[in-house]
MILO-246850 format. One record per atom (N, C-alpha, C, O): residue number from 1; residue in one letter; chain; x, y, z. Coordinates in pm, whole numbers, plus 50000, padded with zeros to 5 digits. Atoms other than C-alpha are relative to their C-alpha. Last residue first. Layout:
   i aa ch    c1    c2    c3
 NUM  A  A     X     Y     Z
...
END
This chain:
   i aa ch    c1    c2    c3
 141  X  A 50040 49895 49971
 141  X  A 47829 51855 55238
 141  X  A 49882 49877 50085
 141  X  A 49788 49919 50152
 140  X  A 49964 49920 49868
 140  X  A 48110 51644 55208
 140  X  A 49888 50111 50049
 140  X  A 49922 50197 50129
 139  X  A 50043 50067 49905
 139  X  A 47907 51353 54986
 139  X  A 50095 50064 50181
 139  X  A 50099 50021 50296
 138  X  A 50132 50042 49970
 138  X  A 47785 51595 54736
 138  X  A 50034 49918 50124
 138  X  A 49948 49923 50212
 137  X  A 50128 49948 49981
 137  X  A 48046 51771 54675
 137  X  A 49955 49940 50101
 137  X  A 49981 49949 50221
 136  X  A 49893 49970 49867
 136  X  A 48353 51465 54647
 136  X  A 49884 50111 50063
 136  X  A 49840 50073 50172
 135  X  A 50016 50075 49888
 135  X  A 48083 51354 54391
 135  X  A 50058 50042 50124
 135  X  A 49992 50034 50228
 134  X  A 50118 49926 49964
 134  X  A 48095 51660 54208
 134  X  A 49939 49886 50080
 134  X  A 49838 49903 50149
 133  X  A 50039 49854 49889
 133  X  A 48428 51655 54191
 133  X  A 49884 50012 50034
 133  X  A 49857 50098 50118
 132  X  A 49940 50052 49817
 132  X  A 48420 51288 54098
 132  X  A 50027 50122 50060
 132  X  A 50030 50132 50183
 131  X  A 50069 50052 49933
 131  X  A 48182 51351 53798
 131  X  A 50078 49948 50165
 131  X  A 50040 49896 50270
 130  X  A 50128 49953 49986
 130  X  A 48390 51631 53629
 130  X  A 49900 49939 50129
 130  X  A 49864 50007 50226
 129  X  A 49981 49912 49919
 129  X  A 48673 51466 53656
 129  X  A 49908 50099 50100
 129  X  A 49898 50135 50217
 128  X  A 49971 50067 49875
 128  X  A 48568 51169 53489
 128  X  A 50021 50113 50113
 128  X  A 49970 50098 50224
 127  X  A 50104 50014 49973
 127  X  A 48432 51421 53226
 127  X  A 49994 49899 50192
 127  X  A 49928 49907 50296
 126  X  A 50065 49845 49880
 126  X  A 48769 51555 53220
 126  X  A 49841 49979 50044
 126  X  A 49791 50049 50133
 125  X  A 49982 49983 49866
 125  X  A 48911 51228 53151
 125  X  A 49937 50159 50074
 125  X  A 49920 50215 50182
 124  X  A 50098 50073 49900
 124  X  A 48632 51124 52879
 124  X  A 50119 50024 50127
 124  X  A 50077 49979 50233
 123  X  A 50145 49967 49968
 123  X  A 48732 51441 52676
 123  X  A 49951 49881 50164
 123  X  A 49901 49908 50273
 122  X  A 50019 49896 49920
 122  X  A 49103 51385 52690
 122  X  A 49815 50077 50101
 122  X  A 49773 50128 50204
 121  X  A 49922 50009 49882
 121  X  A 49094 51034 52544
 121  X  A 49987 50090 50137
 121  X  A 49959 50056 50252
 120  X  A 50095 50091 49935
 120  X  A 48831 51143 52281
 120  X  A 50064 49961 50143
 120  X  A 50002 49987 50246
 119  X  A 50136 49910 49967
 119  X  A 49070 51423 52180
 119  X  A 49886 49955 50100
 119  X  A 49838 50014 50196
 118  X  A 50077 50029 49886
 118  X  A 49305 51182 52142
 118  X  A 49978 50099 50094
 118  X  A 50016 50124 50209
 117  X  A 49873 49878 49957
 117  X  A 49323 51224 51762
 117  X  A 49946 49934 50147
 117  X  A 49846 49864 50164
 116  X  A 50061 49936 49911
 116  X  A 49102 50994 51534
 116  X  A 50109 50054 50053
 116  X  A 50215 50057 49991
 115  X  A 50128 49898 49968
 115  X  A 49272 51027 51225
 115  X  A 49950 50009 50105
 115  X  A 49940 50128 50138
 114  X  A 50117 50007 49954
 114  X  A 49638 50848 51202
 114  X  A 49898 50084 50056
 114  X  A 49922 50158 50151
 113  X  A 50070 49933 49895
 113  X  A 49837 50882 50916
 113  X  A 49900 49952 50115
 113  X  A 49800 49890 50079
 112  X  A 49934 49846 50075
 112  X  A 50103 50723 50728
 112  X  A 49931 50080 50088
 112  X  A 49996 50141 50173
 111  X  A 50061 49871 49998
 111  X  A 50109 50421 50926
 111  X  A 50016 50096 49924
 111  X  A 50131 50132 49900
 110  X  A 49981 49892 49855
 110  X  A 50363 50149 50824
 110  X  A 49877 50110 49959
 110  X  A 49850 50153 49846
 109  X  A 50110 50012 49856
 109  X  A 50197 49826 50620
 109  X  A 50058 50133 50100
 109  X  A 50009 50145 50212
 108  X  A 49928 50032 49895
 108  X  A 50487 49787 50331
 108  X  A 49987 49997 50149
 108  X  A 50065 49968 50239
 107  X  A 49936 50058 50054
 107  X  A 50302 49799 49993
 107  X  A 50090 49945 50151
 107  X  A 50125 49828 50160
 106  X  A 50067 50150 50018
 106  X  A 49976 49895 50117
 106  X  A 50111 49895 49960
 106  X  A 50086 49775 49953
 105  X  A 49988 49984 50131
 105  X  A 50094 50203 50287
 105  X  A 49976 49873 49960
 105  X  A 49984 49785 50046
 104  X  A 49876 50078 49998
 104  X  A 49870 50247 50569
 104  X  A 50030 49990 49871
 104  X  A 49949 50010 49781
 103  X  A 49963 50027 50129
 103  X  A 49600 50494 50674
 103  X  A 50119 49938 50019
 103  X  A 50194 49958 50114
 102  X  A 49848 49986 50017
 102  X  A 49455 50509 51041
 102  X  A 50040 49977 49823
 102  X  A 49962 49898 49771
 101  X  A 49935 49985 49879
 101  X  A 49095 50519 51239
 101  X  A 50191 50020 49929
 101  X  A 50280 50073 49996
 100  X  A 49855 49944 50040
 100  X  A 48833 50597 50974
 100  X  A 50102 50003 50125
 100  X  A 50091 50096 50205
  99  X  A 49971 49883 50010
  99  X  A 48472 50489 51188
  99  X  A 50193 49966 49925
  99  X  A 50271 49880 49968
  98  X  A 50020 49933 50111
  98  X  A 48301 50194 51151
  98  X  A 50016 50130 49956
  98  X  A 49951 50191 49872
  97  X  A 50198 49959 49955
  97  X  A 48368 50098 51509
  97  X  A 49985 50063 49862
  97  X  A 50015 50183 49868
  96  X  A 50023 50055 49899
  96  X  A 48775 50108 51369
  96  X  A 49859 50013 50121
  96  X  A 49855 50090 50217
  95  X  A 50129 49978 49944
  95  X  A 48850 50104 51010
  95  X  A 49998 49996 50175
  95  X  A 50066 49902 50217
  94  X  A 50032 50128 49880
  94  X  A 49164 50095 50882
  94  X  A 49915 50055 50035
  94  X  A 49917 50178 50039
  93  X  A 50077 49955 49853
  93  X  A 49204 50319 50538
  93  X  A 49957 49846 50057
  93  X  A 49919 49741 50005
  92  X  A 50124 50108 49931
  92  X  A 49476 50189 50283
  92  X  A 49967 50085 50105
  92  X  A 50046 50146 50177
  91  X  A 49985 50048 49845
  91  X  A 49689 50501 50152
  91  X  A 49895 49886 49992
  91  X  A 49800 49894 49915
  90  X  A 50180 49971 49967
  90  X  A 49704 50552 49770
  90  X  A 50018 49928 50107
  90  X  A 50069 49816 50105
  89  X  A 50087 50096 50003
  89  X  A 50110 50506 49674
  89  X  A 49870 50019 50047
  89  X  A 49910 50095 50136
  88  X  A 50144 49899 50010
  88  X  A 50425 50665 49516
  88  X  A 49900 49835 50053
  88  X  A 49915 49716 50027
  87  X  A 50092 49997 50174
  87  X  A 50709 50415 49643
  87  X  A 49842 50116 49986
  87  X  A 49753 50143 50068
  86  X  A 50005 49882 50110
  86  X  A 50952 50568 49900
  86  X  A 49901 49931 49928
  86  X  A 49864 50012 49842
  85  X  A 49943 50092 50115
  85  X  A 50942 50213 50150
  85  X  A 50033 50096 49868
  85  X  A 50076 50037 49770
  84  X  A 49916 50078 49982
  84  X  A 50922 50450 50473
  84  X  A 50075 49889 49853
  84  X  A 50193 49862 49828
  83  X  A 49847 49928 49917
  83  X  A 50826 50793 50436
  83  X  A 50076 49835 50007
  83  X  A 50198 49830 49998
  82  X  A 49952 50091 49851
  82  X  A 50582 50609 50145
  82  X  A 50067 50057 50053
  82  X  A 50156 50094 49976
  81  X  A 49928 50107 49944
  81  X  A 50494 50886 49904
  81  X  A 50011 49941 50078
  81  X  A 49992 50002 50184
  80  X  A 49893 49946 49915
  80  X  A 50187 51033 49798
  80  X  A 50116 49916 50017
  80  X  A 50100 49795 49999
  79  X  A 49901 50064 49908
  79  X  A 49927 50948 49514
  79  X  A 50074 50058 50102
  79  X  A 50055 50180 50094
  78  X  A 50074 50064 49878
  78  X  A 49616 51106 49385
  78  X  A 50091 49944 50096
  78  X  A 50063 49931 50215
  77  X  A 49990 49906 49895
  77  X  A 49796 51285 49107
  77  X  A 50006 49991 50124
  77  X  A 50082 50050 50200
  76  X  A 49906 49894 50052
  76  X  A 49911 51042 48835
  76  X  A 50010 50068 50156
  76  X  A 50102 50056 50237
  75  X  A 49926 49970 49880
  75  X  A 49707 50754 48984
  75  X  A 50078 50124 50008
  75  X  A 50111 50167 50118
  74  X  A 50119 49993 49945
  74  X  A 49418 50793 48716
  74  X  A 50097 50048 50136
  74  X  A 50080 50147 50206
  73  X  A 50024 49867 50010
  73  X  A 49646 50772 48430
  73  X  A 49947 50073 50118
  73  X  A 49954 50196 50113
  72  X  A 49908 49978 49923
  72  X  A 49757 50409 48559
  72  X  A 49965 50137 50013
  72  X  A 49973 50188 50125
  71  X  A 50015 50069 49892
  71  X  A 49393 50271 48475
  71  X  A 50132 50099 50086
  71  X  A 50112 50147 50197
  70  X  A 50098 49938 49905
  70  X  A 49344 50505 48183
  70  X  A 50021 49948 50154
  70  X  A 49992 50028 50243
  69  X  A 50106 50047 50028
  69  X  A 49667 50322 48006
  69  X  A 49918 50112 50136
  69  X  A 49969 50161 50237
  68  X  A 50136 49922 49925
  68  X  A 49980 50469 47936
  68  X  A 49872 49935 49963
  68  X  A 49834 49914 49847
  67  X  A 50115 50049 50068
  67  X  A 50202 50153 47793
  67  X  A 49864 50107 50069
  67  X  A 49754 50067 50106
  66  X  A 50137 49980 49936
  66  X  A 50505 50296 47986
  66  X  A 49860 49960 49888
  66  X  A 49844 50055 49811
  65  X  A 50041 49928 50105
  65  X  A 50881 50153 47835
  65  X  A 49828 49987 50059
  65  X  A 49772 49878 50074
  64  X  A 49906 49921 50051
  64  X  A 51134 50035 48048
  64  X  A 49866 50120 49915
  64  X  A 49871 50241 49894
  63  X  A 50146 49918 50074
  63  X  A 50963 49995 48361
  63  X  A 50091 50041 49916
  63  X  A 50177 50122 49948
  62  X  A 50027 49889 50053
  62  X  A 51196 49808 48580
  62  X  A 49905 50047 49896
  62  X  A 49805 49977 49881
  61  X  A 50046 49975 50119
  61  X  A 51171 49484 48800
  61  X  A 49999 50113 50010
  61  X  A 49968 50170 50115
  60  X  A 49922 49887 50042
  60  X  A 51469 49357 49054
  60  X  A 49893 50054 49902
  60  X  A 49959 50062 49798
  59  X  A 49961 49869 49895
  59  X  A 51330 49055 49064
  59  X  A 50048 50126 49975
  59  X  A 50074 50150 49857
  58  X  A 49975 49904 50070
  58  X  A 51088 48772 48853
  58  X  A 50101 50063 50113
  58  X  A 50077 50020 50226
  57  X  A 50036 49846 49926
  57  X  A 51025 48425 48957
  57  X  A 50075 50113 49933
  57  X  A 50164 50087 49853
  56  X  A 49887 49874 50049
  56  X  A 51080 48065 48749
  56  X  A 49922 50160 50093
  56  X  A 49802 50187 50090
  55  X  A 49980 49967 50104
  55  X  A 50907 47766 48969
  55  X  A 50083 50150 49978
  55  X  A 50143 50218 50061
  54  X  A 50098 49999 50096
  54  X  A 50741 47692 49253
  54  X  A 49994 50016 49889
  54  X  A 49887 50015 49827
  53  X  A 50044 50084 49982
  53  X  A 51058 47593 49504
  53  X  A 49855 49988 49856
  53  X  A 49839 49887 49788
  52  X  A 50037 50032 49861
  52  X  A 51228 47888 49401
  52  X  A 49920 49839 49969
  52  X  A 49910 49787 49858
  51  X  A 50066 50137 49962
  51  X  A 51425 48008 49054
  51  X  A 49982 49978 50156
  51  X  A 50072 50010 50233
  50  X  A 49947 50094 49883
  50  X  A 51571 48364 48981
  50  X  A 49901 49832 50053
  50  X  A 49801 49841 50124
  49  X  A 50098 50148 49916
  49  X  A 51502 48575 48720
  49  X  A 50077 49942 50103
  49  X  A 50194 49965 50132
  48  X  A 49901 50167 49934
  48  X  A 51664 48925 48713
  48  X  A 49874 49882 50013
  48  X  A 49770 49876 50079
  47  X  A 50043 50067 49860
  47  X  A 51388 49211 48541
  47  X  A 50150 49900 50015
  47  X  A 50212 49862 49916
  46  X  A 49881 50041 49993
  46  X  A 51350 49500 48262
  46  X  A 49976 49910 50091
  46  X  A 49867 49920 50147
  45  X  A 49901 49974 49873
  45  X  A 51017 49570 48197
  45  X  A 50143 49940 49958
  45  X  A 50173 49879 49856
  44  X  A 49874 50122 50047
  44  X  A 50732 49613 47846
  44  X  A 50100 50051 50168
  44  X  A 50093 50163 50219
  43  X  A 49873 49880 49976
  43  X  A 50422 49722 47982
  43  X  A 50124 49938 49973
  43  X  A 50158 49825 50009
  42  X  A 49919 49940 50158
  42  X  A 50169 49541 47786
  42  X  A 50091 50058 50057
  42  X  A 50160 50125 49979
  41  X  A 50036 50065 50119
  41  X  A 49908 49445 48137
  41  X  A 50077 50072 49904
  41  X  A 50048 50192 49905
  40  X  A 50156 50068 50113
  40  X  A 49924 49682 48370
  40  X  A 50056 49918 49950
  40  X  A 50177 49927 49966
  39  X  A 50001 50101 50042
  39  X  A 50211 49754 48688
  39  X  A 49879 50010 49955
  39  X  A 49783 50029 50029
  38  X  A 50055 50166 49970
  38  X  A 50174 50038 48903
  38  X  A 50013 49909 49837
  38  X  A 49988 49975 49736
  37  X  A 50156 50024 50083
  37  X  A 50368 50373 48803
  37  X  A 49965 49879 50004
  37  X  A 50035 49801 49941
  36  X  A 50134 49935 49968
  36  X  A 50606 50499 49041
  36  X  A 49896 49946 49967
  36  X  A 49793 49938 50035
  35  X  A 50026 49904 50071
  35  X  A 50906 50191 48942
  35  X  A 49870 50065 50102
  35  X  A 49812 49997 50186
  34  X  A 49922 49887 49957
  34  X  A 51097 49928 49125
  34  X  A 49995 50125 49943
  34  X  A 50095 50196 49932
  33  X  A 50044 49816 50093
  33  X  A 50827 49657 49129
  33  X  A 50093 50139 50047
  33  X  A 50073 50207 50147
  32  X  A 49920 50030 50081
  32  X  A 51000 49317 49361
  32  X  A 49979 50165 49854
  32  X  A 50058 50237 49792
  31  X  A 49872 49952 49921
  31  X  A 50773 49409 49653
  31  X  A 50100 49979 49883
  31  X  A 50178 50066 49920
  30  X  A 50003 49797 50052
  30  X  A 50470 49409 49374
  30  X  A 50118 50063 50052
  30  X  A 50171 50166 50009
  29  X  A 50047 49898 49935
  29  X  A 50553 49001 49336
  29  X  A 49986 50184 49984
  29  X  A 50028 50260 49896
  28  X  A 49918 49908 49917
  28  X  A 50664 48817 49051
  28  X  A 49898 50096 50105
  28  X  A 49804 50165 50067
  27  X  A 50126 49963 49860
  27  X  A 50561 48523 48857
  27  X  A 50117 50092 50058
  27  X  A 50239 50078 50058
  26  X  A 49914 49953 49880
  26  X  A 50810 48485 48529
  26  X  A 49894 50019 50095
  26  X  A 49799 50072 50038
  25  X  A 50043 49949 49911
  25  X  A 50641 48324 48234
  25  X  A 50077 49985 50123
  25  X  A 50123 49881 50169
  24  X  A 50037 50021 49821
  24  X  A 50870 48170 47984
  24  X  A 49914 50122 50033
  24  X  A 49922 50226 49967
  23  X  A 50139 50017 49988
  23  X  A 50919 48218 47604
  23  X  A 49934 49916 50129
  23  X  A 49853 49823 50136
  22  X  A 49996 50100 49948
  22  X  A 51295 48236 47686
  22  X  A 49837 49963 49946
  22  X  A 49819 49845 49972
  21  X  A 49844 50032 50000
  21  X  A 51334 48550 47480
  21  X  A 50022 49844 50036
  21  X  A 50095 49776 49964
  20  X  A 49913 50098 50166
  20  X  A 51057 48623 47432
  20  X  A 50082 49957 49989
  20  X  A 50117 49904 49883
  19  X  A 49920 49999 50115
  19  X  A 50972 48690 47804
  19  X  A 50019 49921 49881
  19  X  A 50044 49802 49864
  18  X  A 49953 50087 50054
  18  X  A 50630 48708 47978
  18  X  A 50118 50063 49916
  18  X  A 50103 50160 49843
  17  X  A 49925 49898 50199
  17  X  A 50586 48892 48271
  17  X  A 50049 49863 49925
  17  X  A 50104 49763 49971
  16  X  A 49885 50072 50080
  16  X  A 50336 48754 48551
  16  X  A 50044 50073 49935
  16  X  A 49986 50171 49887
  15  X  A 49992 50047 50153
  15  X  A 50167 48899 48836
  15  X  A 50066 49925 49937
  15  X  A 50144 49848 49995
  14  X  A 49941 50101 50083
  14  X  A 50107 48987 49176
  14  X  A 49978 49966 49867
  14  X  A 49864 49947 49825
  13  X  A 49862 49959 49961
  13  X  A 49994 49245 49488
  13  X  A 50069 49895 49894
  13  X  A 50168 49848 49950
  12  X  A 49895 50085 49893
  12  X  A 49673 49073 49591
  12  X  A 50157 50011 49976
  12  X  A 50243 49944 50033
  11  X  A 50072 50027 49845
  11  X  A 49403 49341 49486
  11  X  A 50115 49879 50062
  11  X  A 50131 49871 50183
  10  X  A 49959 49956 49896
  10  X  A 49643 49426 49193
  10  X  A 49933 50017 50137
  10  X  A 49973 50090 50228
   9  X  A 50081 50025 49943
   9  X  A 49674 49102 48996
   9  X  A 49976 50134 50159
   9  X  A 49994 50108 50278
   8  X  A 49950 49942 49887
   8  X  A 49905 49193 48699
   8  X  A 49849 49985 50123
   8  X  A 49742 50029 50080
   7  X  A 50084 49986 49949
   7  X  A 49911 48998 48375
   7  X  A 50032 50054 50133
   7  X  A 50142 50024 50179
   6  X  A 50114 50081 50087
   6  X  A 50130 48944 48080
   6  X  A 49867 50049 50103
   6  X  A 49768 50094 50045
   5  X  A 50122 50055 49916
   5  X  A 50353 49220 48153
   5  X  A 49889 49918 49965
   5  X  A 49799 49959 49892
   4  X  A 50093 49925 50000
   4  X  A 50635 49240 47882
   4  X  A 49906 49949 50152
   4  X  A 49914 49838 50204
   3  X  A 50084 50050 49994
   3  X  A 51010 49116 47921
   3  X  A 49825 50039 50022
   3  X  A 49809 50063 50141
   2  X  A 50106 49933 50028
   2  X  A 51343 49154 47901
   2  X  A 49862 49932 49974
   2  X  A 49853 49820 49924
   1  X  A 50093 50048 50101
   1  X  A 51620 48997 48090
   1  X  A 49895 50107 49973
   1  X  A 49870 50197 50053
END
């Protein structure tokens, strides 16, 4: 089927496409998006429906025809790939003590990178080290 983007929700990963064809709305997830360029509003797609408990759903969706808008323009560069799901995508940062602790892909949750290093690890065993040699010292002399 064919069918334009009526609306795309991308803080929770969801939208609709409406086809003319049926003059239905399709709900479809972002896991179901089989293109680089995120999902706006006017993009005309290709798609399979399929029916669930809530009604008509979208799958399989393509990108036939790009509606460049500023919003997608923006991702052009900024992106990388998933090693695991391939889609171009802008890492999620995890926080941990209000510090940058790991990036994830948002579409499929594996690591891409993680920042602290264990550096910190190493540091507090040599310090341990530190303080029990100089205990062992202090209480043979």
């Amino acid at each position: 089927m064919k069918g334009t983007i009526k609306f795309y929700n991308s803080n929770d990963g969801y939208g609709f496409i409406f086809s003319a064809d049926t003059n239905k709305d399709y709900y479809f997830n972002i896991t179901e998006w089989k293109s680089e360029i995120l999902p706006n509003a006017g993009q005309k797609v290709e798609f399979s429906e399929f029916k669930n408990k809530k009604g008509l759903g979208a799958k399989d969706i393509k990108l036939l025809e790009n509606c460049q808008s500023q919003e997608n323009s923006k991702y052009s560069d900024d992106r990388i790939v998933c090693p695991s799901c391939t889609k171009k995508i802008i890492p999620r940062i995890q926080y941990l003590n209000n510090a940058p602790y790991a990036s994830h892909c948002p579409y499929c949750g594996v690591m891409i990178k993680k920042f602290q290093s264990d550096l910190r690890n190493f540091l507090f065993f040599i310090v341990l080290a530190i303080i029990l040699i100089s205990g062992y010292f202090i209480f043979v002399k």
